[in-house]
ZADO-1210 file (C-alpha; in nm, 4 decimals, padded with zeros to 6 digits):
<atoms>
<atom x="-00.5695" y="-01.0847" z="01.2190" code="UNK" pos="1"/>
<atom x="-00.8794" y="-01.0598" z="00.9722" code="UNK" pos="2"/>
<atom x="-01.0534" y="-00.7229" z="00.9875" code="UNK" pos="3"/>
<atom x="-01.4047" y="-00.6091" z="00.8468" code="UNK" pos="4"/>
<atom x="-01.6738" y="-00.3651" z="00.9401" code="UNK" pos="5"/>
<atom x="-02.0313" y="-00.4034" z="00.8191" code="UNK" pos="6"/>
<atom x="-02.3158" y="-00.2161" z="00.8299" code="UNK" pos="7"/>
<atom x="-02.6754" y="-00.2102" z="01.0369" code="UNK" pos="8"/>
<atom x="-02.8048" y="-00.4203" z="00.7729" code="UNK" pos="9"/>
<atom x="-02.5185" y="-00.6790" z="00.7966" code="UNK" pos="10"/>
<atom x="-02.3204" y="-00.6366" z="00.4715" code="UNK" pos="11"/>
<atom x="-01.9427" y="-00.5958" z="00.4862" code="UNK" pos="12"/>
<atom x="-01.8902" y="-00.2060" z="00.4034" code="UNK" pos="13"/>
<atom x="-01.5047" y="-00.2367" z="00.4662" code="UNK" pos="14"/>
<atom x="-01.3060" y="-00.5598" z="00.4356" code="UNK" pos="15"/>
<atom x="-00.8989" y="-00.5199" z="00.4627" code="UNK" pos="16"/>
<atom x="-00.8391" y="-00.8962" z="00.4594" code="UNK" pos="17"/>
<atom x="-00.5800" y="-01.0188" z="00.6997" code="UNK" pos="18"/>
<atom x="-00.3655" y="-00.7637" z="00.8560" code="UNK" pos="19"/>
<atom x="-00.0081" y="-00.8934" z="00.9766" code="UNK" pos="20"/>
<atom x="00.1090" y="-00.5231" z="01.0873" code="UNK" pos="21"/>
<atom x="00.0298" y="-00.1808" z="01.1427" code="UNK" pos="22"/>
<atom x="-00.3231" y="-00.0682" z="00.9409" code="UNK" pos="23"/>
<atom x="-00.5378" y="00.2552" z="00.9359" code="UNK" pos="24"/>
<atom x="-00.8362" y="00.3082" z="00.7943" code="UNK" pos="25"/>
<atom x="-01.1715" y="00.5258" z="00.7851" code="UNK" pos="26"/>
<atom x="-01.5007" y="00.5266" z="00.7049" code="UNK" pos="27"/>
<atom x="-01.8541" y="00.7102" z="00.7549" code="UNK" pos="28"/>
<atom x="-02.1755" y="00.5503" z="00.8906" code="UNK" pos="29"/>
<atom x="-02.4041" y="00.6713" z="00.6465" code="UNK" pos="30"/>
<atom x="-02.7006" y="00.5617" z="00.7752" code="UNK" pos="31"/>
<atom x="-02.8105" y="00.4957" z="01.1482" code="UNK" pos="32"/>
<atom x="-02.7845" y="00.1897" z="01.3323" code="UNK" pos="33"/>
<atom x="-02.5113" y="-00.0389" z="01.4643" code="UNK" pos="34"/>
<atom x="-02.2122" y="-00.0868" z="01.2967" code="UNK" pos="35"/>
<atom x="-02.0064" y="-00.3427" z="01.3768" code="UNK" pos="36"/>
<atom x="-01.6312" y="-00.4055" z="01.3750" code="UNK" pos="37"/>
<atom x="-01.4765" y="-00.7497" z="01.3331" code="UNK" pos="38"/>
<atom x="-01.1409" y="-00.8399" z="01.4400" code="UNK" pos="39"/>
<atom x="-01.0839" y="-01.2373" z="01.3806" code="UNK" pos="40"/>
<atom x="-00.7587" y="-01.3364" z="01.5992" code="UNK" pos="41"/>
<atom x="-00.6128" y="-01.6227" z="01.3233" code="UNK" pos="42"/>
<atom x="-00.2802" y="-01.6885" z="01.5320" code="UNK" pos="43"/>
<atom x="-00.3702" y="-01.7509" z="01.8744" code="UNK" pos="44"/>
<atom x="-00.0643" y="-01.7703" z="01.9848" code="UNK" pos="45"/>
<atom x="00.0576" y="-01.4076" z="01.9873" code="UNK" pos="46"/>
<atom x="-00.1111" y="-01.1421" z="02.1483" code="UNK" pos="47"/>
<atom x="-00.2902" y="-00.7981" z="01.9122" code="UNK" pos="48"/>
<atom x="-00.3499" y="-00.4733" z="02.0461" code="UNK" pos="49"/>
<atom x="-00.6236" y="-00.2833" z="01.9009" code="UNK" pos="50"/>
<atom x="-00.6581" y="00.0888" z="01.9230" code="UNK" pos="51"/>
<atom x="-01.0028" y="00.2061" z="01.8184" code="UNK" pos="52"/>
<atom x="-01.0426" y="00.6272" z="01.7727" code="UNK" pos="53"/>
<atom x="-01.3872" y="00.7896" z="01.7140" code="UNK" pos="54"/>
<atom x="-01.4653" y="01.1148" z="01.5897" code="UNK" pos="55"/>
<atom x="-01.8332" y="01.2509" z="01.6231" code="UNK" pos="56"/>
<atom x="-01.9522" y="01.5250" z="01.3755" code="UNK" pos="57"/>
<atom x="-02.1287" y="01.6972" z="01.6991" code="UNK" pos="58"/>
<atom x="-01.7817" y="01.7713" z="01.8121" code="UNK" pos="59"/>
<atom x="-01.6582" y="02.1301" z="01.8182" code="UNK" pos="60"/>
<atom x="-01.4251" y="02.2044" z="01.5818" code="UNK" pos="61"/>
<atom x="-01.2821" y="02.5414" z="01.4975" code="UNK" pos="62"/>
<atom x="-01.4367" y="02.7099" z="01.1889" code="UNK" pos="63"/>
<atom x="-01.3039" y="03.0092" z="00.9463" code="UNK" pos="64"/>
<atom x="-01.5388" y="03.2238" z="01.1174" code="UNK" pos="65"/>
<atom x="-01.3493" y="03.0967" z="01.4779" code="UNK" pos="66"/>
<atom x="-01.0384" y="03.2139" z="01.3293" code="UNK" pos="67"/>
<atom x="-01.1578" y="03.5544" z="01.2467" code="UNK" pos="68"/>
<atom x="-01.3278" y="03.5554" z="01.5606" code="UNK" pos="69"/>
<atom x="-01.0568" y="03.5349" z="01.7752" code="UNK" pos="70"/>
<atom x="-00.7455" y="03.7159" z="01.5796" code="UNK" pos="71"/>
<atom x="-01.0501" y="04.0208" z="01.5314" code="UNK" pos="72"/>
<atom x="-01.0780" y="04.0167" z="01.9331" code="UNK" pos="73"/>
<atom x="-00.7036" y="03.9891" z="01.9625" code="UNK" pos="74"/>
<atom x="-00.6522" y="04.2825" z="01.7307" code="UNK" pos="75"/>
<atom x="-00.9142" y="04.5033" z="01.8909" code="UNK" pos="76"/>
<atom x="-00.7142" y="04.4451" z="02.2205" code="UNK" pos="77"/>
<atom x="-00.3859" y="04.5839" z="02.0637" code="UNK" pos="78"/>
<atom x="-00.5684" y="04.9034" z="01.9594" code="UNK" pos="79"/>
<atom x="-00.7530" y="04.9171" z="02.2856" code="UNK" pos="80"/>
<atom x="-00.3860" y="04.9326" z="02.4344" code="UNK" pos="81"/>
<atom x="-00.2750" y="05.1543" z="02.1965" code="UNK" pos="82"/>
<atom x="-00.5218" y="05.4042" z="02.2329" code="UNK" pos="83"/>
<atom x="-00.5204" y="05.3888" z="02.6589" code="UNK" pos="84"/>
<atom x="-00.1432" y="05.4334" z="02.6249" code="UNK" pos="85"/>
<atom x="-00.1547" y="05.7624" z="02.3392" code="UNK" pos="86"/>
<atom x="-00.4720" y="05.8894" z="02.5914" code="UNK" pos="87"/>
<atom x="-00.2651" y="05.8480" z="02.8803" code="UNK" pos="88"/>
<atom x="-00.5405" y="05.6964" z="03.0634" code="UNK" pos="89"/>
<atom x="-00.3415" y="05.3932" z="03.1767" code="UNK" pos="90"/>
<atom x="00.0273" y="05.3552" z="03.2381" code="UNK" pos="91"/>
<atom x="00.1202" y="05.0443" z="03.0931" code="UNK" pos="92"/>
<atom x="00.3967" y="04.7932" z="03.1094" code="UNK" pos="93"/>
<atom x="00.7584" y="04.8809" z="02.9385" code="UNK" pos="94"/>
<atom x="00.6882" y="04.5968" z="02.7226" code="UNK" pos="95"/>
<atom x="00.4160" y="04.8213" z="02.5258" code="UNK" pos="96"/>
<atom x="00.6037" y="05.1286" z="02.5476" code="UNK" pos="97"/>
<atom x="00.8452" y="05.0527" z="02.2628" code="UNK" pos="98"/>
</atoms>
C-alpha cells in the first residue's frame, strides 16, 4: 500500500513510500485547511485495514498545575481528617485511627 499526506495547498508534506506492514507516523497541520491522506491499495487482491487516530490541541490534558492541584486538595483532606480526629469533633473510621 502507497501512503502520503499533503497539505491544503496540494504538496506532499509526508510521503512513506509503499508500506508492506505495520507503520506509524505523525505530523502537525501547520496551517489551516484540508489535509488529505492517501492510501493507494497496489495489491488488490488482499484486503488493508487502516486505523486512523486524531489528537486535537483543544483537548484537555492534565497540566503541572493539575497535578499540584489535585495532590494539594488531597493533602488538605488528610489534615482536615487529622485535625477533626485530634478535635474530637468527628469519630472516624479505625482505618484513620492508627
Amino acid at each position: 500500500m502507497k501512503f502520503y499526506i499533503k497539505n491544503p495547498s496540494g504538496v506532499i508534506i509526508y510521503d512513506a513510500g509503499i508500506v508492506r506492514t505495520q507503520h506509524s507516523t505523525g505530523f502537525t497541520a501547520g496551517y489551516s485547511g484540508i489535509y488529505s491522506l492517501y492510501f493507494e491499495n497496489l495489491e488488490h487482491l488482499s484486503d488493508k485495514r487502516i486505523h486512523v487516530r486524531f489528537r486535537s490541541p483543544y483537548e484537555p490534558r492534565l497540566t503541572v498545575f493539575d497535578v499540584l492541584g489535585f495532590s494539594m486538595m488531597f493533602g488538605g483532606t488528610l489534615i482536615l481528617i487529622w485535625l477533626l480526629k485530634i478535635s474530637g469533633i468527628a469519630k472516624l473510621p479505625k482505618c484513620f485511627n492508627q
